[in-house]
N, C-alpha and C positions, 0 to 999 in steps of 0.2 A: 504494500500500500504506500505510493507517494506520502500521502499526509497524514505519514503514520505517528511523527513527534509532533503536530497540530492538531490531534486530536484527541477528545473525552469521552467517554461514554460511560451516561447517569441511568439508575433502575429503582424500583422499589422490590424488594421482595419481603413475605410473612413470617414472623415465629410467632407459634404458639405458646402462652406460657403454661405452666403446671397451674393456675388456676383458670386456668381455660380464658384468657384472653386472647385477645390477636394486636400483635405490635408488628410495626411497619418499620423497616430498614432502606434507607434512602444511601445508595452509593454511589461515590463519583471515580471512575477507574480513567488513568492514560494508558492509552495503548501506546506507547513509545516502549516502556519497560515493567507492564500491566503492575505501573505501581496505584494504590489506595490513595487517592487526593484527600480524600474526607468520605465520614460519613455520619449520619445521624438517624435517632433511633425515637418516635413518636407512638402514642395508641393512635392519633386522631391527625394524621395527615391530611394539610389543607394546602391550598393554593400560597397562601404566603407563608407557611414552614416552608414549604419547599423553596420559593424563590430565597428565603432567609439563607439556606442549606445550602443554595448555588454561590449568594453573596460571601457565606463560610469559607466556602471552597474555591474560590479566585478573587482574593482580597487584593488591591493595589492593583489590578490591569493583569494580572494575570492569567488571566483564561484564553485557552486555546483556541484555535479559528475553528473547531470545529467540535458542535455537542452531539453526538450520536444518543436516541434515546427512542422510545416507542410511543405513541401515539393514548398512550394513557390518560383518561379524564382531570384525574390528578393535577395534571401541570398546568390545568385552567386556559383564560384567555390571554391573562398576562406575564406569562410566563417565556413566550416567544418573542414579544417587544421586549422584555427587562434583558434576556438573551442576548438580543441584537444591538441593544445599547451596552453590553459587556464587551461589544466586539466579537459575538461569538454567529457564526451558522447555524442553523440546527438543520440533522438529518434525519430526517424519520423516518422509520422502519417500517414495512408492511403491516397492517392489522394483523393480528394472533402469527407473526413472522418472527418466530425467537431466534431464528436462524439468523435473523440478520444484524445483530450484535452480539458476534458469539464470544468477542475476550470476556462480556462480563455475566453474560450466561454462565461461561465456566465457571467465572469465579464466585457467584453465588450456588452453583451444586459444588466445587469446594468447600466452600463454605457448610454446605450443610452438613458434607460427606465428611469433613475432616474437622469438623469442630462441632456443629449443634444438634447433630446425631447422637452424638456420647457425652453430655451436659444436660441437665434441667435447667431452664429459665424461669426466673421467677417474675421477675417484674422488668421495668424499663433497665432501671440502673443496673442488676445483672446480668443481662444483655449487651448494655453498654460496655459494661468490665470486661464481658467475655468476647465479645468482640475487638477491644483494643487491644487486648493482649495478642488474638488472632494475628492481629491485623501487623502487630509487630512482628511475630514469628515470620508471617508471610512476607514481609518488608526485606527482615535482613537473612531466613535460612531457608525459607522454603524454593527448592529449585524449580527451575520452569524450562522443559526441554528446548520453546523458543529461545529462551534467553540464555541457549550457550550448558544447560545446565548450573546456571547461577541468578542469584537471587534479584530482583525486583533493585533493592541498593546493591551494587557490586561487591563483593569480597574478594578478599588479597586469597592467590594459592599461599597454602602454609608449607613449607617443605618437611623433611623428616625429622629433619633436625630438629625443629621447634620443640619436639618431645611427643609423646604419645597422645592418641585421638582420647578426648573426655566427651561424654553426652553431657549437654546443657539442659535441665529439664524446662521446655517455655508452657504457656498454654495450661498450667496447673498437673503439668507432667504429661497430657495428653501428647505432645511435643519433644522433641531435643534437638538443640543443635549443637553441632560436631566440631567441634575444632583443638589444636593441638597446644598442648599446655607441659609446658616445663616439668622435668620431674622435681 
C-alpha cells in the first residue's frame, strides 16, 4: 500500500462484562507499524465520545491523511466535517465489509484470542487496566510476521553474550517477554 505511513484505521468493538453489561472499545490502529494510537473504553458511546477519542488520539496536527473506518451509525453526522478539518480523508469501507480493514480486524480477534478470552471483566476501569497492559505487551514484545518478526516499537537483536534468555511475565502473567539478562 502506497499510503501505508499516512494512514489510520479506527473501530468499535464489545466486551461483555461478568455482570452482564456491554462496554464499547473504540480503537485507533497505524498501519505503518500496526502500532495502538489510542484507545478508549465507554458503556454509552455517543457521537461526541467518539469525536473527543479522535481529538485524544491526534493532539497538535497530528493525524494522518488518511482514517480508514466503517460506515457505523456511531460516528454521526459530524464526525466526517470534524475529520476533514483534522486534515484527515476518511475511507469507508463496504457495508457488513470486515474484509476491508483487515490490520484492525486482526487486531481486535487478537485481542480477544490473546487476552479477553482468558480474563473476567468487571467493569469499565478493569477493562481499561487490562487493556493497557495488553496494549503494552503488544507495543514493545508481541511479534508480527509483517513486521520482520518484530515488534510494533522496534527492539535491539540481543547477542549471546548479553547472558541467558529470562521470560518477563506482562499481561498479569498471561504474557512474557524474552530477553537476555546478565548472569
Amino acid at each position: 500500500m502506497n499510503h501505508l505511513a499516512q494512514t489510520a484505521a479506527i473501530d468499535f468493538f464489545t466486551v461483555p462484562t461478568a455482570t452482564f453489561r456491554v462496554l464499547f472499545v473504540f480503537v485507533v490502529l497505524s498501519h505503518e507499524r500496526r502500532r495502538v494510537l489510542h484507545f478508549g473504553v465507554t458503556e454509552h458511546p455517543t457521537q461526541e465520545w467518539t469525536m473527543q477519542q479522535m481529538r485524544e488520539a491526534f493532539p497538535w496536527e497530528e493525524a494522518p491523511r488518511y482514517v480508514l473506518r466503517d460506515r457505523d451509525a456511531i460516528y454521526g453526522r459530524d464526525f466526517a466535517d470534524m475529520t476533514g478539518d483534522m486534515g484527515m480523508e476518511e475511507v469507508l469501507t463496504a457495508p457488513r465489509s470486515p474484509w476491508q480493514n483487515p490490520f484492525l480486524e486482526r487486531l481486535v480477534g487478537s485481542i480477544r484470542r490473546e487476552c479477553l478470552d482468558h480474563v473476567i471483566v468487571w467493569n469499565e476501569r478493569s477493562l481499561r487496566r487490562t487493556l493497557q497492559s495488553h496494549f503494552a505487551y503488544y507495543q514493545r514484545s508481541r511479534t508480527h510476521l509483517a513486521l520482520g518478526k518484530d515488534a510494533p516499537e522496534p527492539r535491539a537483536l540481543e547477542p549471546p553474550e548479553r547472558g541467558r534468555v529470562v521470560a518477563i511475565p506482562e499481561v498479569g502473567g498471561l504474557h512474557h517477554r524474552y530477553q537476555r539478562q546478565a548472569a
